[in-house]
C-alpha positions in Angstrom: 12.5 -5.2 6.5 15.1 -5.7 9.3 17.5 -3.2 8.1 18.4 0.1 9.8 18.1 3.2 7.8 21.2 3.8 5.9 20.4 0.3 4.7 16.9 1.3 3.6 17.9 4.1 1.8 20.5 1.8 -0.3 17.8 -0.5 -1.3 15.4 2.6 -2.2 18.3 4.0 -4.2 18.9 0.4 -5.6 16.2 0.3 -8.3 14.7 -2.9 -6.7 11.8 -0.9 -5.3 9.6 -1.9 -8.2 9.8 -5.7 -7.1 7.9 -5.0 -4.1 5.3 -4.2 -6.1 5.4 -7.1 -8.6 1.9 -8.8 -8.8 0.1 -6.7 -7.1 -0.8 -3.6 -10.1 -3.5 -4.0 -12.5 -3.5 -2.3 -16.1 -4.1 1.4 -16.1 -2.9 1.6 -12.6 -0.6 4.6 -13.0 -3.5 6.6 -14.5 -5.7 5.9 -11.9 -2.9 6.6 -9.0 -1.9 10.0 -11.4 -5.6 11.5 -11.4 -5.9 10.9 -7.3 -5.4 13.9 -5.2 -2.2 14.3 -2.7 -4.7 13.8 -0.2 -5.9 10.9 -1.5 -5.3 6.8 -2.1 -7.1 4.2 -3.1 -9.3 1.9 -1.4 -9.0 -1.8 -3.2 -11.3 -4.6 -2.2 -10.6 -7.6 -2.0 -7.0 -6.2 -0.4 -4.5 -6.4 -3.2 -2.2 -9.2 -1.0 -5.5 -11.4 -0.6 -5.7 -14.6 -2.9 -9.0 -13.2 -4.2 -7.6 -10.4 -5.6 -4.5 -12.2 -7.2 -6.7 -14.2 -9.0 -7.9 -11.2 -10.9 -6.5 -8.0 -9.8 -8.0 -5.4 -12.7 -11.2 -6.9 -11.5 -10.9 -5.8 -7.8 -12.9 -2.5 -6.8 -11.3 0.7 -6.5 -12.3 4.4 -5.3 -10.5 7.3 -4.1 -10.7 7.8 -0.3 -8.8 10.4 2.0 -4.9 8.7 2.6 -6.4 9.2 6.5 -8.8 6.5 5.6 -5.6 4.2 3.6 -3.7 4.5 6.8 -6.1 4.1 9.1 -6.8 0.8 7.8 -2.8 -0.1 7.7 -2.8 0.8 11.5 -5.6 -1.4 12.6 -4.0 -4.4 11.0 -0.6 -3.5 12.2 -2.1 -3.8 16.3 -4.4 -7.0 15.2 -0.9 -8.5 13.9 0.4 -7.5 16.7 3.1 -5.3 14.7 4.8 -2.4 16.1 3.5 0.7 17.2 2.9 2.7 14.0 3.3 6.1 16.1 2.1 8.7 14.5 -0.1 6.8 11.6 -2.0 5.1 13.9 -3.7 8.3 15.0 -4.9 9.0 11.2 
C-alpha cells in the first residue's frame, strides 16, 4: 500500500475500503461470511483474484476452514512472491 500507518488508518476511516473489494464478492456473500465462525474463513477455489474465478465468481467453490488454514495459504504466497516477512502469520 506504501503508506505508513497514520495514512492507513485515514484510508480505513475514508469509506473507500469497500473498493478493494470491488469484483471480487459473489451474491449471498455476506450471509455466507455472517454464519462462519470467528475462527473461521473461507476457502474459494479458483482464488477470487484468478481470471477463472472472475469469469464467474458465484460459481467458484467455497467451504469454511480454520482462518489458520486462510493464512497459512496467504503466507506461502507472500515468500513464493518474494514479499515481506509476514511475521507472525506466517507461523499460522
Amino acid at each position: 500500500m506504501e503508506t505508513g500507518h497514520s495514512g492507513w488508518v485515514s484510508w480505513l476511516l475514508s469509506g473507500r475500503l469497500q473498493t478493494v473489494y470491488d469484483g471480487m464478492r459473489w451474491p449471498g456473500w455476506r450471509q455466507e461470511a455472517a454464519a462462519l465462525d470467528f475462527e473461521q474463513g473461507l476457502s474459494v477455489c479458483p482464488f477470487l483474484w484468478s481470471e477463472e474465478a472472475h469469469a464467474d465468481l458465484a460459481a467458484t467453490s467455497r467451504r469454511p476452514v480454520p482462518m489458520r488454514e486462510v493464512l497459512g495459504v496467504a503466507a506461502d504466497f507472500g515468500r513464493q512472491m518474494g514479499s515481506s516477512d509476514p511475521g507472525f502469520l506466517g507461523d499460522a
